[in-house]
VODODO-668378 format. One record per residue: residue in three letters; x, y, z of N, C-alpha, C in turn. Coordinates in steps of 0.02 Angstrom, whole numbers, plus 50000, padded with zeros to 5 digits. Example, Ala and Ser with C-alpha at 12.3 -4.5 7.8 and 13.67 -1.06 7.14 Angstrom:
ala506604971650390506154977550390506604983550390ser506424988850354506844994750357506455000250394
END
This chain:
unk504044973050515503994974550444503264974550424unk503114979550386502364978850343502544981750269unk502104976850253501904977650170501674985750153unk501974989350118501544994750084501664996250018unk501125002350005501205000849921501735004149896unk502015005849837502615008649819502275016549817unk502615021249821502295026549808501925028549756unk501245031449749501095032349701500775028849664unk501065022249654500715017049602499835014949595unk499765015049651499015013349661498445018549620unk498895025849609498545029949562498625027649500unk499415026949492499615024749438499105020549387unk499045014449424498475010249392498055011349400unk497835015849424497145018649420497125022949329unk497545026949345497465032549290497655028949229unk497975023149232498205016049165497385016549104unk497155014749185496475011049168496005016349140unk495965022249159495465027049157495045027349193unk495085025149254494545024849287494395028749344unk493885030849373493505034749427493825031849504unk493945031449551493915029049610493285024149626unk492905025849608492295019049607492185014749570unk492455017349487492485011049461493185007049455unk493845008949497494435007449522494125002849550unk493765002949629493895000449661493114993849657unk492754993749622492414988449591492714984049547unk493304987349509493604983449446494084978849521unk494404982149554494744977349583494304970949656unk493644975549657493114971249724493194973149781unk493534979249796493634981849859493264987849873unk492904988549937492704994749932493165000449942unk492685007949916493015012849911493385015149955unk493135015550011493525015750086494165013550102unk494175007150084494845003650084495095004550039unk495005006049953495635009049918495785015449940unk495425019949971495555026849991496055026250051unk495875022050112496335021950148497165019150120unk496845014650081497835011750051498215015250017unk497915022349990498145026849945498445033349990unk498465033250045498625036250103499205036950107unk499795042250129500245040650151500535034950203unk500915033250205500865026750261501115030650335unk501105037450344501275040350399500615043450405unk500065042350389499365042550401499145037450437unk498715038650497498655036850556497945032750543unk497565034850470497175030750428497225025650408unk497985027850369498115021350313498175012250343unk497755011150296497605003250306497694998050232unk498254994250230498134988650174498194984450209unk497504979750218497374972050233497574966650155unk497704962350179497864957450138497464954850083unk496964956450096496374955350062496384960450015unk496524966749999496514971649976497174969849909unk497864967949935498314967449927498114961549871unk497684956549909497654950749842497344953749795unk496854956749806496264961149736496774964449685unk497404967949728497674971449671498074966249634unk498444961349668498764956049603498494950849586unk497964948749617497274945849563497244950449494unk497094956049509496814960749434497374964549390unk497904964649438498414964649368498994960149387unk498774953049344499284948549344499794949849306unk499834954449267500804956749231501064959749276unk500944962049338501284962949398501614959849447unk502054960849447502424955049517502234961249562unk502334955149637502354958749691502594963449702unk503204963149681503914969549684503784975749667unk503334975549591502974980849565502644986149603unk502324983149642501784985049665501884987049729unk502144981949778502224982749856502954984449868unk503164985649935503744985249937503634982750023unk504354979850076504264980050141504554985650159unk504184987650211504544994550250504824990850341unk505424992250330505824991550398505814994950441unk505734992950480505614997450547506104995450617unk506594999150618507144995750658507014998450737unk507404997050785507094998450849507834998250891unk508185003150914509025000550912508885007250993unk509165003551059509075002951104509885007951151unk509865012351162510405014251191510365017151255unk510685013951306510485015951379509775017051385unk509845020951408508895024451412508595027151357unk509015028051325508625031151253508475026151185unk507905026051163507805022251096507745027251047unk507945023550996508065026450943507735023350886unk507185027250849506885023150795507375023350723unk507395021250699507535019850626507095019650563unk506955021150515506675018750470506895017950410unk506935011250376507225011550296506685006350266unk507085005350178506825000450160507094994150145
END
């Protein structure tokens, strides 16, 4: 399982705020790089949210729960004879 963001949202609060991508990602203390990569699809071979990133965003908007914001993505792995079979839900 990994943490990712809900779709979308990370613009979302961006565009709340009014803000640029640079001054997004100063208001939250992360560099630009790393909000660019977290804003990624998560089937982007880029995309990266470290934990650290993850705290900046609910450090800076505390009327957010986690739930809001992140969600876990499942990743199942289900094994048949010789063949595997991936899964994916949430």
């Amino acid at each position: 399982m990994r943490v990712i963001p809900k779709p979308g949202i990370l613009n979302q609060l961006q565009e709340d705020k009014k803000m640029t991508e640079q001054e997004f990602a100063d208001f939250l203390g992360a560099s630009r790089s790393s909000l660019w990569r977290a804003k990624l699809p998560v089937d982007d071979n880029r995309f990266s949210l470290g934990q650290d990133v993850m705290a900046k965003i609910l450090k800076n908007f505390p009327e957010k729960s986690f739930e809001d914001i992140f969600f876990l993505e499942h990743v199942s792995q289900v094994c048949y004879g010789n063949t595997v079979i991936n899964s994916g839900g949430i």
